[in-house]
N, C-alpha and C positions, 0 to 999 in steps of 0.2 A: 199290484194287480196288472194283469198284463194284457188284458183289453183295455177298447182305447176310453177315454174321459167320457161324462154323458154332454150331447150337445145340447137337448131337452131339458130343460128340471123346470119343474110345477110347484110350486111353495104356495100353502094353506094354511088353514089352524081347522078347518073342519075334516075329518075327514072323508065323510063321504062324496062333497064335491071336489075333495081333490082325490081321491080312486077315479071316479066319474072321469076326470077330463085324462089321468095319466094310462087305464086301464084301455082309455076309447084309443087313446095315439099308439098305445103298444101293442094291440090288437090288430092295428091298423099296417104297422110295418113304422111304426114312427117311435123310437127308444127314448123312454122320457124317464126320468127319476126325479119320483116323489119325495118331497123335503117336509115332512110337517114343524109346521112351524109353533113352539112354545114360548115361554116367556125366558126361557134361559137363550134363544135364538135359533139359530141353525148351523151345522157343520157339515159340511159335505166338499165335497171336489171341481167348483166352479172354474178351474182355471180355462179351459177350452168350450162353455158354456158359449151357444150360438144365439139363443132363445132363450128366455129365461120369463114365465109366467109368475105372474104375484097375484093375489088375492090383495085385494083393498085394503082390507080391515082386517089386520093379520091380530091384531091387540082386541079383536068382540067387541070393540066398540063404535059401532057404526053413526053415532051420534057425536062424537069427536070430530073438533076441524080436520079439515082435509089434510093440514099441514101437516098434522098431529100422524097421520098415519102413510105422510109423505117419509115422514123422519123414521121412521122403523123402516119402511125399504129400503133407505140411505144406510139405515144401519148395518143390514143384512148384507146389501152389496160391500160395504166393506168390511165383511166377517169374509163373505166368499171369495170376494177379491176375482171377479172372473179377468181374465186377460184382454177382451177383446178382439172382435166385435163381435157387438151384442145387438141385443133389441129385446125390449121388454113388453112384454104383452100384460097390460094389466084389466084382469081375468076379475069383475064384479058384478055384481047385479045394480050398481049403481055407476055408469061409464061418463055421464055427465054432459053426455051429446050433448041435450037441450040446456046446459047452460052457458053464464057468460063466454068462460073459461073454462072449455073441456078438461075431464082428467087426464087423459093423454099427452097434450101440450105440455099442461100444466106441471105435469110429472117430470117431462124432460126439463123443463125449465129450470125447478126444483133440485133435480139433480143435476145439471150444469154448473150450478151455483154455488152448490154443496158439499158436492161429492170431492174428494181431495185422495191422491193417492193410488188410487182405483179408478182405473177406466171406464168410463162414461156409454151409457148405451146410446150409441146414433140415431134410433130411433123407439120413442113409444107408443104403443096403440092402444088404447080402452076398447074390449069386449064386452058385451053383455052376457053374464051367466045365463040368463032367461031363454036370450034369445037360441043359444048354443047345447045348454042342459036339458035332456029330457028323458024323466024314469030313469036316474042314477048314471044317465050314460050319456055323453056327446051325440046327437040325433045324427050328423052330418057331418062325419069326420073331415070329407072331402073339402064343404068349403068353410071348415075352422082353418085348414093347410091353405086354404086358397087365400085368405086372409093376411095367415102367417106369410108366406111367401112373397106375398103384395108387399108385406113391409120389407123383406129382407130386400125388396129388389128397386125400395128408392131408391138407393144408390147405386148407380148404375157398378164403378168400381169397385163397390166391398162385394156386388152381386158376383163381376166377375171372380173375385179373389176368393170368394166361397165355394165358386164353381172349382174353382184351380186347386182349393184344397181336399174339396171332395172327389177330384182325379186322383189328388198324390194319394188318400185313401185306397180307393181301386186299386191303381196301381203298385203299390203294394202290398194289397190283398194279392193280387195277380201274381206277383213276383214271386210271395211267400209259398201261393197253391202249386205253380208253375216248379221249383225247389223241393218241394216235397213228393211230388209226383214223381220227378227227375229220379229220387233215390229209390222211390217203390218199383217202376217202371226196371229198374234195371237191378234190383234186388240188394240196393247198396245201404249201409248203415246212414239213415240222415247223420250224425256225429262226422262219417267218413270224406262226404259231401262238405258237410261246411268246414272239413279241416283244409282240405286238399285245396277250395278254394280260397280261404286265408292265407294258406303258406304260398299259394302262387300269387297272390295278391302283396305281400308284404314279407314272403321269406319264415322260416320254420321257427327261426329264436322269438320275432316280433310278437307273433303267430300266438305264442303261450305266454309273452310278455303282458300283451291286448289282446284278447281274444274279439270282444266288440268292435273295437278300430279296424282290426284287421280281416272281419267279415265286412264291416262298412265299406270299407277299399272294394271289395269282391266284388255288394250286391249294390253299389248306388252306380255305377255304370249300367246297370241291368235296368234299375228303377227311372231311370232318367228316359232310357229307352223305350220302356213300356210307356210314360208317360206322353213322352213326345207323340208318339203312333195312336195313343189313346181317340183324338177328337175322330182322326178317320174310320175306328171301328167303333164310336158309340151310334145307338140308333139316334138321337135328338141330336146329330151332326146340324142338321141345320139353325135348332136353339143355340146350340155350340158355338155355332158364328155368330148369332144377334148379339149374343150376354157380350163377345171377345170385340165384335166391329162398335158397342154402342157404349166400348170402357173406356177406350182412347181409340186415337189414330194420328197422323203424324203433322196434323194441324193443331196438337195439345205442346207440339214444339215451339213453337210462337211463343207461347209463353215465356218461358223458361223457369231457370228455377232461383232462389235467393242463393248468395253463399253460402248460408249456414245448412241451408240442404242439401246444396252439393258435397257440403263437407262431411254432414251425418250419413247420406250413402254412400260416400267412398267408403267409409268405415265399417260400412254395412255388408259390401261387397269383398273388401278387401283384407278387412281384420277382424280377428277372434279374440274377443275378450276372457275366452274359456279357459283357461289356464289353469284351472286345477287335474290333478295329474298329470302336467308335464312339466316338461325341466328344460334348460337350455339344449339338452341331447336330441331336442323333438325338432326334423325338419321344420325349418321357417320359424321358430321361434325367437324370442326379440330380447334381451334382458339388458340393463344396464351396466354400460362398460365398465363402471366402477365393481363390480358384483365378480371382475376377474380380474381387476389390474388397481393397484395404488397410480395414484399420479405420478411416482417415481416410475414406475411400469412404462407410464403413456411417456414419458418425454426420454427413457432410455431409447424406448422402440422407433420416435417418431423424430427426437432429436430437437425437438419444437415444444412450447406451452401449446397449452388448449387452443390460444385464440390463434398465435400465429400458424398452424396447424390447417385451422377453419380457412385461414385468408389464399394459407399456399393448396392445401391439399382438395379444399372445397370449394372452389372457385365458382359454385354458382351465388358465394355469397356474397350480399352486399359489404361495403368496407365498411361504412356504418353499423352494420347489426350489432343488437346486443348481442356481444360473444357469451356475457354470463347467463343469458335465458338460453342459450343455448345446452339438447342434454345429446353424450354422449351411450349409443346403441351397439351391440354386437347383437346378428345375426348369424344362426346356424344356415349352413348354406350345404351339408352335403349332398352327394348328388342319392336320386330314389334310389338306386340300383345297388348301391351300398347301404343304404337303411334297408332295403329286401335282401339285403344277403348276411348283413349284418358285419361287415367286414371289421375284424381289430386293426384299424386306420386310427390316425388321431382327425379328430373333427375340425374341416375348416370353418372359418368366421368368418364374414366381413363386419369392419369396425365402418358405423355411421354415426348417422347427428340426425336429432329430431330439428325442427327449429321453423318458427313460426313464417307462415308465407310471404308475409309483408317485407322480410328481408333474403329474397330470394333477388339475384338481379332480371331485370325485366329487360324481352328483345334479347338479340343474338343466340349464335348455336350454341349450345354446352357442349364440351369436351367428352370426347366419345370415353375418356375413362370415368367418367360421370355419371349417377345414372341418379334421379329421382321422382320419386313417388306421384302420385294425385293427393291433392291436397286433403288430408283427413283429419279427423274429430279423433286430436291425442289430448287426452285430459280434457277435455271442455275448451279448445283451441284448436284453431285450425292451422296445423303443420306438415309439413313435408319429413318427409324421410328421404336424404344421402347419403351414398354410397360409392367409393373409391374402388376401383378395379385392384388398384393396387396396395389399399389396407386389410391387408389379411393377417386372421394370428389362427395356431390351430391348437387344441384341448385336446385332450384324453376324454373320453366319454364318461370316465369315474369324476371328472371335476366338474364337466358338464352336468352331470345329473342332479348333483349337491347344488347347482344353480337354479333360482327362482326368477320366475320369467316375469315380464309384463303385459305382454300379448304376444299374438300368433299370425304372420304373414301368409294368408292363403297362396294356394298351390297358382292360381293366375296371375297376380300380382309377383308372387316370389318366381314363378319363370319366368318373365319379363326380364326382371332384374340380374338374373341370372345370366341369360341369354345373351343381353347385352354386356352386362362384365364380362363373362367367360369369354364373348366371342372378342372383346377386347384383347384380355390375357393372352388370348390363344393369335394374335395378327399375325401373317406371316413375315418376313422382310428379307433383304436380298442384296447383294452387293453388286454394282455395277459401276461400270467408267461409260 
């Protein structure tokens, strides 16, 4: 399908009050998908669900402990398995205000506890149907949403992060309308449009190699752009700033953060676990040295075993490290302007080391032919990646390809690295008395 997921979905077993509440929000401008609920369950497309409505008593029996019809919601959320975040509205004529233990609380409780594997809704709210239903139809669309909203916006951060995804929506929606008009306006084939701009994005071979990749190069400069300009043309600019001033600010620095965060965003930021269809031929791609060289390979080329290698070649390590937890990396390093032209070059590499932080040495400058990484989340450990200016080996792109990769070096992090090798490589020097 190529619109997008539903954020709405309404799950019942009656049907008239669930038409009733999905019929009032889609009339309303609010795109909700109805799920009737049976005894065989439910199937549907929960992954990007923002809201998600339950009916209580999805099983007709309203005389059942509460638990009893706690455990069919738990069930249901992990049939649909939504991603997160959520928030659950659960939509009955019994909400349980007036008791000990509201159903709302009680629900998240219940599913905090339970729920395993499947993302957790941050918050639940009990509705009353009574109060909301009237003659088959929502009476007051406006403050069922005013409701919904109130919960989506306990927290202040998911509020912003919802707001920030409903721009990247816009935005490109905008991008898309703004691209199609481009080709009408001037009488051009859209085909001719998104060719012209791939091949100037990534070069002609790449172009029909990836055609996705190589419009993503085109229009995510575009999208970035609309997005940024966005807050100054919406009209609720000044909501705009409450949701962004009341998510953070730069007294949430104070805090800071544990290592094991730091380490899971650097990885977030800096590395693609996406590796299916690519190969070691794909800029910034990372595979294991072994995957192109025997250890006869490594000590013809380097002259040296692995460890003493590590002590001469890698010198930001400690002399203690375990050399054997240490794994040996090759990255594809060629430059863009060869992957867009597609040049028959053979493929440079640099040969590195992943290798756990703790034997990193600490204090002093490192060696300008040195370059490593922020400490990231390789395997469920947090390690560094280095890099020698002067361990280089280079492939044929046909050997490269036959290579299976481990991850992917994004475009910020691999200029870094880059930048400073090359501009190592490349120092001038001069002779003088």
């Amino acid at each position: 399908m190529m619109l997008p997921s539903p954020r709405i979905i309404a799950i019942d077993d009656e049907d008239v009050e669930l038409n009733a509440l999905v019929n009032s929000l889609n009339s309303s401008g609010y795109a909700c998908l109805a799920v009737k609920y049976d005894a065989e369950g439910v199937a549907c497309n929960a992954g990007d669900a923002r809201v998600i409505f339950f009916d209580l008593h999805l099983n007709g029996n309203s005389n059942a402990p509460r638990e009893t019809h706690f455990s069919v919601i738990e069930s249901v959320l992990s049939a649909m398995r939504p991603a997160g975040p959520y928030v659950v509205i659960l939509w009955t004529k019994y909400s349980g205000a007036d008791e000990e233990s509201p159903a709302g609380p009680a629900l998240l409780e219940y599913l905090n506890t339970r729920l395993e594997g499947v993302s957790r809704p941050y918050n639940v709210l009990a509705l009353d149907k009574v109060e909301y239903l009237r003659s088959g139809r929502v009476a007051d669309v406006g403050a069922l949403i005013g409701r919904v909203n109130e919960l989506l916006c306990v927290d202040a951060q998911i509020r912003a992060l919802l707001s920030w995804e409903k721009d990247v929506l816009s935005s490109a929606s905008s991008t898309v309308n703004q691209l199609v008009n481009l080709s009408k306006d001037a009488n051009i084939p859209l085909a001719s449009t998104l060719a012209n701009l791939a091949s100037a994005a990534v070069g002609t071979i790449n172009t029909e190699t990836d055609p996705y990749q190589a419009i993503n190069d085109a229009l995510i400069p575009i999208l970035s752009d609309r997005l940024g300009g966005l807050p100054a043309e919406v009209e609720t600019k000044d909501l705009h700033d409450v949701i962004w001033k009341s998510a953070y600010s730069v007294a949430d620095l104070a805090g800071g953060l544990a290592g094991s965060q730091k380490v899971a965003i650097n990885k977030f930021i800096n590395l693609s676990s996406r590796v299916s269809g690519y190969s070691l031929a794909d800029r910034g791609a990372v595979a294991d040295l072994n995957s192109i060289w025997s250890r006869k390979d490594f000590v013809d080329y380097f002259g040296l075993d692995y460890a003493e290698v590590v002590k001469r070649y890698y010198s930001v390590i400690r002399g203690d490290a375990d050399f054997s937890s240490i794994s040996w990396v090759v990255c594809q390093v060629r430059a863009a302007c060869d992957y867009a032209n597609d040049r028959p070059v053979p493929m440079p590499f640099f040969i590195g080391i992943e290798v756990d932080e703790r034997y990193l040495k600490s204090g002093g400058s490192r060696p300008e032919h040195i370059w490593v990484s922020p400490v990231l989340d390789i395997n469920k450990a947090g390690k560094v990646l280095v890099f020698n200016a002067g361990s280089v080996v280079v492939l044929t792109a046909a050997r490269a390809k036959k290579c299976q990769i481990k991850y992917r070096i994004k475009d910020q992090m691999l200029n870094d690295m880059l930048f400073k090798l090359r501009l190592h490589q490349a120092r001038p020097g001069m002779i003088s008395l």
